[in-house]
N, C-alpha and C positions, 0 to 999 in steps of 0.2 A: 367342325369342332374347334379347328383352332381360330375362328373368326367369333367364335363365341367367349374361348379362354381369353384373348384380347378386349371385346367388350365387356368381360366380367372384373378383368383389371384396370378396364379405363375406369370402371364405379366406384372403385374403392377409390375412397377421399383420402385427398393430400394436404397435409398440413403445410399449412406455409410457416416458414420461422419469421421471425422478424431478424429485421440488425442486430438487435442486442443477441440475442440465440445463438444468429451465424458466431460473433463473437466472441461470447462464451462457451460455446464447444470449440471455438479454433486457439482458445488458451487451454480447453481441458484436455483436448486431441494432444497438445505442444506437453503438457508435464507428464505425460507415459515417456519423451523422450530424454527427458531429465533423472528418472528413475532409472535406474538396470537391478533392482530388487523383485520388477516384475515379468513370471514365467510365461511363455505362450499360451498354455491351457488358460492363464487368467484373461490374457487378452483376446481370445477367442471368447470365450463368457459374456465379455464385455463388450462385443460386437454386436452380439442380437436382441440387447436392450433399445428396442424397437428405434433405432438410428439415434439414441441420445450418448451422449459421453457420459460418464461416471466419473464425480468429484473423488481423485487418487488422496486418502489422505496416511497417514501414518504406517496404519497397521490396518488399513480395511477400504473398499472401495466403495463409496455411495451410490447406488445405482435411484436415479431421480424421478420415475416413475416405476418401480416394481422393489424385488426382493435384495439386498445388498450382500456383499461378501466379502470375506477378508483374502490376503492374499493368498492364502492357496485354494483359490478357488470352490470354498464353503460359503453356504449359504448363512447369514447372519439369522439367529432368534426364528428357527425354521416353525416355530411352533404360533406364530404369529399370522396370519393373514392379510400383511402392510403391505401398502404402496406409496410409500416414505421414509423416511427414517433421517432423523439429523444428531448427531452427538453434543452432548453440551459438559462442561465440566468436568470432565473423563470416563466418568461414574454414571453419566446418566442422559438417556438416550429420548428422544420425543419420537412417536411410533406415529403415523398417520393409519387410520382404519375406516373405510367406508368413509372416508370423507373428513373423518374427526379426528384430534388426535388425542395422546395419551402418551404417559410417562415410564419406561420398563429400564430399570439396571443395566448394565454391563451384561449380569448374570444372568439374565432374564426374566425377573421378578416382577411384576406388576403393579408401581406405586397407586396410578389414578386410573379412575375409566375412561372408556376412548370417549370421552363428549365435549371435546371444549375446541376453542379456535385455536388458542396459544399459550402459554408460557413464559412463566419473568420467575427465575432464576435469582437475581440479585438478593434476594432478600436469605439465601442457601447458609448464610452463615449464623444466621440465629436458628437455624434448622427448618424453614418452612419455604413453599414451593405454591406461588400462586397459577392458580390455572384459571384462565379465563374463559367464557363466555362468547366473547365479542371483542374488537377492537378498541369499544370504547374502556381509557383506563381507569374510572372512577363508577366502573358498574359491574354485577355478574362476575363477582370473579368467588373462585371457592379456595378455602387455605388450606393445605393439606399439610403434615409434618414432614420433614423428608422419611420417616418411616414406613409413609403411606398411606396413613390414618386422616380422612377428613376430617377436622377440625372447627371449621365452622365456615359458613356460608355469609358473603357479603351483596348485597343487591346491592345499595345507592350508598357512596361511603362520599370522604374528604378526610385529609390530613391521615393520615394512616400511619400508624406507629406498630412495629411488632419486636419484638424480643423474647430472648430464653435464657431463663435463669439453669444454670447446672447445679449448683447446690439443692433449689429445690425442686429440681426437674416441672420447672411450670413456664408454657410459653402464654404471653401477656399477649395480646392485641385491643390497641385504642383507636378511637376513629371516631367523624360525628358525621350524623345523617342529615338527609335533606332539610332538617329542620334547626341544625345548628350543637343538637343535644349530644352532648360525647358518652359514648360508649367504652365499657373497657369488661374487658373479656378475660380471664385466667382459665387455662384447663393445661391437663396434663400432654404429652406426644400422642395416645392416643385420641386422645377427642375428649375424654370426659372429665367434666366440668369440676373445678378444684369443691369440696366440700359434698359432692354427690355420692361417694362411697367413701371407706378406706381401705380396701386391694391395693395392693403396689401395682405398677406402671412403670413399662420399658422408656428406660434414659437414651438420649441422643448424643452423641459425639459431634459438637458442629465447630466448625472451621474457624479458624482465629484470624487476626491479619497476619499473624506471624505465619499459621499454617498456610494461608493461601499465598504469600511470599516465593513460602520454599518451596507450596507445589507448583505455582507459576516458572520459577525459576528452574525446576524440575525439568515439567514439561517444555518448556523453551528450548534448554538441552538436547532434549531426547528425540526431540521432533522432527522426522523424518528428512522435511523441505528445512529448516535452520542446518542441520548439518550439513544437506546439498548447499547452502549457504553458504558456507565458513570456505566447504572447499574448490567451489568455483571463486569466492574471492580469495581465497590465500594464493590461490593461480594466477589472478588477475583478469580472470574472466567475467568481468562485470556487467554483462549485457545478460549471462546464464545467470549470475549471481542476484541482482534487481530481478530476474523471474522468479526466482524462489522466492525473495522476500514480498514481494508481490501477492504471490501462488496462497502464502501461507497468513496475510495481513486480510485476505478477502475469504478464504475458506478451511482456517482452522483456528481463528484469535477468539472465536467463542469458546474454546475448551478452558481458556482460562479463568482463574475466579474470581481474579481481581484486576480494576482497568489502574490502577495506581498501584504498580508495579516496576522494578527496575528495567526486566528486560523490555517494558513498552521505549522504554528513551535510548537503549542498544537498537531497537529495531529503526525506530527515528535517523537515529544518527548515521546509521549505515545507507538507509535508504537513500539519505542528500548524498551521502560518499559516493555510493553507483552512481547516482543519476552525475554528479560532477563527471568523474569520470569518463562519462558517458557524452560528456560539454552539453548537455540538456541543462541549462546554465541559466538561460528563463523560468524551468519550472523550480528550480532550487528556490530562486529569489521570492515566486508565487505563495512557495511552500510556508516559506518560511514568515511571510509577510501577514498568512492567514489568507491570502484571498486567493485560493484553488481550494474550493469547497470541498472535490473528494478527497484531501489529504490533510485531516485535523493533527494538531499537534499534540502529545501528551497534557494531561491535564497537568497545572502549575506551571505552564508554560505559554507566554507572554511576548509578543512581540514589541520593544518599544522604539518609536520612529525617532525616539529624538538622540539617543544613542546607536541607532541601526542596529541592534542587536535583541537577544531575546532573553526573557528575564523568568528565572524559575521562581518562583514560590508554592513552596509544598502543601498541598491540602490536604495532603494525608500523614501518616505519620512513619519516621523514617529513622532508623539508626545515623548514628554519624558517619558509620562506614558505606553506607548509604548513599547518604546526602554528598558523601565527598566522590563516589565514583560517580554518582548523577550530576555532580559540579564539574567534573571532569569532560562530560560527554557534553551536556550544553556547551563548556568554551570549544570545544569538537564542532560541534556542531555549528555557532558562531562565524568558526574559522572559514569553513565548509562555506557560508554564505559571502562572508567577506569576500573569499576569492572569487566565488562563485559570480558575486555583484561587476566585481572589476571587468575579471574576464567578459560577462555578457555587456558590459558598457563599451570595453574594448572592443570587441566583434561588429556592435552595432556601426563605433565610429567607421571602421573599415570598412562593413556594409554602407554607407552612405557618401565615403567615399569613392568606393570604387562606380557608385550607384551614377554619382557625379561625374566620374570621369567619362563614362559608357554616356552618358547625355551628352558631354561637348565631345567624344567621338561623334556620336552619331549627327547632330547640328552639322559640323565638321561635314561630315560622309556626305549630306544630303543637300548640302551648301555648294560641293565642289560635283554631284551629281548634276546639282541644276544647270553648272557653270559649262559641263561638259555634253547635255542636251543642249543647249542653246548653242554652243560651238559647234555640234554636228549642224544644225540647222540652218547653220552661217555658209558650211561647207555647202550643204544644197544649193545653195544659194549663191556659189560659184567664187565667196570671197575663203578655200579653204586655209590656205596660208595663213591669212591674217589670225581666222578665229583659232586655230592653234595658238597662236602666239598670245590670244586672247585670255585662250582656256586656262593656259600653264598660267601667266598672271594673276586670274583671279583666284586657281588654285593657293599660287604662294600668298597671296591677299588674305584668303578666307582660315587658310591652316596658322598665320602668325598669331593674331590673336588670343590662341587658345591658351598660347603660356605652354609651363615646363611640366602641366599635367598632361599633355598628351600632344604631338607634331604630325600633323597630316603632308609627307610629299607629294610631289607629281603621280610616282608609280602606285599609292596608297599604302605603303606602309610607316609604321608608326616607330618612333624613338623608344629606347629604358624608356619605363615612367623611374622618375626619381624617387629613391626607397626615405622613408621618416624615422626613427626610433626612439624609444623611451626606456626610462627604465622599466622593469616586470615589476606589477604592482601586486603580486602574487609573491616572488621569491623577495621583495626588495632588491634584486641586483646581485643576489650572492650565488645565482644560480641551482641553490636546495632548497628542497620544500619539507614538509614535513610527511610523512605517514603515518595512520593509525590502522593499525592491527586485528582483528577480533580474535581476542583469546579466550574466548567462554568463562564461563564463572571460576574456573580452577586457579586460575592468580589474578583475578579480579582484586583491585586494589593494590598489588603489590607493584614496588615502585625499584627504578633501577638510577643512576646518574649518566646523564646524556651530558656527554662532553662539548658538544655544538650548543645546546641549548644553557650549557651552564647550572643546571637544577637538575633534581630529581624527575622522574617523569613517569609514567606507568610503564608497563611493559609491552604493549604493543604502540609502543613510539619507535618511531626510524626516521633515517632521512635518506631522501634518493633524486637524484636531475630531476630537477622540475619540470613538470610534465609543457607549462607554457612556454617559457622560452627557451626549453631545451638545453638547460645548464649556460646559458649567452650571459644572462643575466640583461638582456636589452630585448624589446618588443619592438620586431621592424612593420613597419605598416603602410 
């Protein structure tokens, strides 16, 4: 019996993960330990989701192939038969079923049917929800209202135009087809076609820039991993603090509605702040420069080579209280590279020096080795007196040359090397640097007078020992 229960377990098939998999569960395994909001009964739950980890987000756990639950270990939308589920927007959830997916509320309502590959969102603010087909974007896609009403079907489009008027509750779509001839379409949130009856027809509430501002802004606050943010960096735990913003830039920045938003240039900014921090001092520079493809910068933002610095221009549309905290954060940000540049130029030169010196040791080492084989050989050879006197010569012969970067004696040990210094091209010499703060939107904008700096300044400005030369105000190297 039990040589058969063993060959009936060797049958069952083992899934190999790839690299990426092991990966990706070894960061999603790592953010249960950054939580303490979650009870054992959840983590027990979340153990026999057939060995996958569950994306931890907010207020609910994704489990990635079966049923999802929130934290007290309930089952999400139990009335569904998924083996999926991803949140978009706050409000509105993509269901996977038999393979297909399909669009259900918060609440559980059922906007579209489970038949399509995917979903594009973007267009949420004139009130309509394309559901796709296929992967290809210019085929098969069907428009529903965000009410839930299909609206009208598109096969082969280009140029695609959609809008909704709220006065006259009519959503417009233009487009032309394979043959060049534009189309334009008027009907009501339900589907039916403007001039076809006259029944009144339920009105949509869709989202303005203004609305999706405040809710972006909102939910940026509110959101789980940004608070474990704030208070792993107000501690100075920046290695915890980069997880979070990490955690929450790969598996929760879809919930928002808009990518041209404030807090996209708070999340920027901070992210170079940890990684500086951190003296990850290369990828700042990468970052910022555009060329570390997984790390795009906010849109209207500009690297330019010939001032080293990065240059915002706004493509969306912004208040002045706006554009003045986002001007704030770019020379933040700026600053964050400037040092960042120095410092990593600094490190190199001292990598290549020391890189240097370790070569004329070793020449050195391998010089006075040879000098001290050939003196034993001499000993063999019954002259042993002399090639002593041999050896120690050619040692002092071979160690003079090297100079004051490094002195090889008789016995092998080596002199101080002599120390260099400079001024800190970070503090200028004064030994302070600056700090910036995250104080959430609550006095965003508000300004206080910094006596060192001579001006006004926001409020999470400081100054504190420079982290480089340790308040010296000189760089020894």
């Amino acid at each position: 019996m039990l040589l058969f229960a063993m060959a009936l377990l060797s049958s069952v098939p083992v899934i190999a993960q790839t690299p990426v998999d092991i990966q990706r569960n070894k960061v999603l395994s790592t953010a249960y330990k950054y939580r303490k909001d979650i009870n054992s009964k959840v983590l027990e739950k979340t153990k026999k989701w057939e060995g996958k980890v569950g994306i931890l987000h907010t207020d609910w756990i994704e489990n990635l192939h079966g049923r999802s639950i929130d934290l007290d270990g309930n089952e999400l939308f139990p009335h569904y038969n998924y083996t999926g589920l991803v949140q978009y927007c706050d409000s509105f959830f993509v269901m996977t079923v038999n393979g297909k997916k399909g669009v259900v509320t918060r609440s559980g309502v059922q906007l579209t049917k489970f038949d399509y590959w995917g979903f594009d969102f973007s267009r949420l603010d004139q009130g309509v929800i394309f559901a796709k087909h296929n992967a290809i974007s210019t085929g098969g896609v069907d428009v529903y209202s965000q009410l839930g009403y299909l609206i009208y079907t598109l096969d082969d489009f280009k140029d695609l135009a959609v809008g909704y008027d709220v006065k006259t509750n009519q959503i417009f779509i233009q487009f032309a087809d394979n043959n060049g001839n534009r189309q334009n379409i008027v009907c009501y949130p339900d589907g039916i076609m403007v001039g076809e009856d006259s029944e009144p027809h339920p009105s949509m509430v869709v989202t303005t820039i203004d609305d999706a501002k405040r809710f972006d802004a909102k939910e940026y606050e509110r959101n789980k991993w940004m608070s474990e943010f704030r208070k792993y960096y107000s501690k100075g735990k920046y290695k915890e603090a980069h997880f979070c913003l990490e955690y929450y830039n790969d598996y929760e920045k879809q919930i928002l509605r808009s990518q041209e938003t404030k807090p996209n240039f708070y999340h920027f900014a901070f992210d170079l702040k940890c990684r500086k921090e951190l003296k990850d001092y290369g990828t700042v520079v990468s970052i910022v420069r555009g060329n570390d493809l997984n790390h795009r910068t906010p849109r209207g933002l500009q690297f330019n080579p010939a001032e080293r610095q990065l240059k915002f221009s706004p493509e969306a549309s912004y208040d002045s209280d706006e554009l003045n905290e986002i001007a704030h954060l770019v020379s933040d940000i700026n600053d964050t590279y400037t040092s960042s540049f120095q410092l990593f130029k600094e490190r190199e030169i001292r990598r290549q020096e020391r890189a240097q010196t370790w070569a004329l040791l070793g020449m050195a080492a391998l010089s006075a080795a040879s000098s001290v084989a050939s003196g034993v050989a001499n000993m063999n050879s019954g002259t042993a007196t002399s090639s002593r006197q041999d050896t120690q010569a050619n040692v002092n012969a071979t160690a003079a040359p090297v100079g004051s970067s490094a002195t090889v004696s008789s016995n092998n040990s080596s002199a101080p090397e002599q120390k260099k210094s400079r001024t800190c091209s970070v503090c200028k010499g004064t030994g302070s640097e600056t700090h910036e703060t995250y104080m959430g939107s609550a006095v965003a904008g508000k300004k206080k007078w910094c006596s060192q700096c001579g001006k006004d300044v926001y409020y999470g400005h400081s100054h504190r020992t420079c982290t480089t030369c340790r308040g010296t105000g000189q760089i020894t190297y």
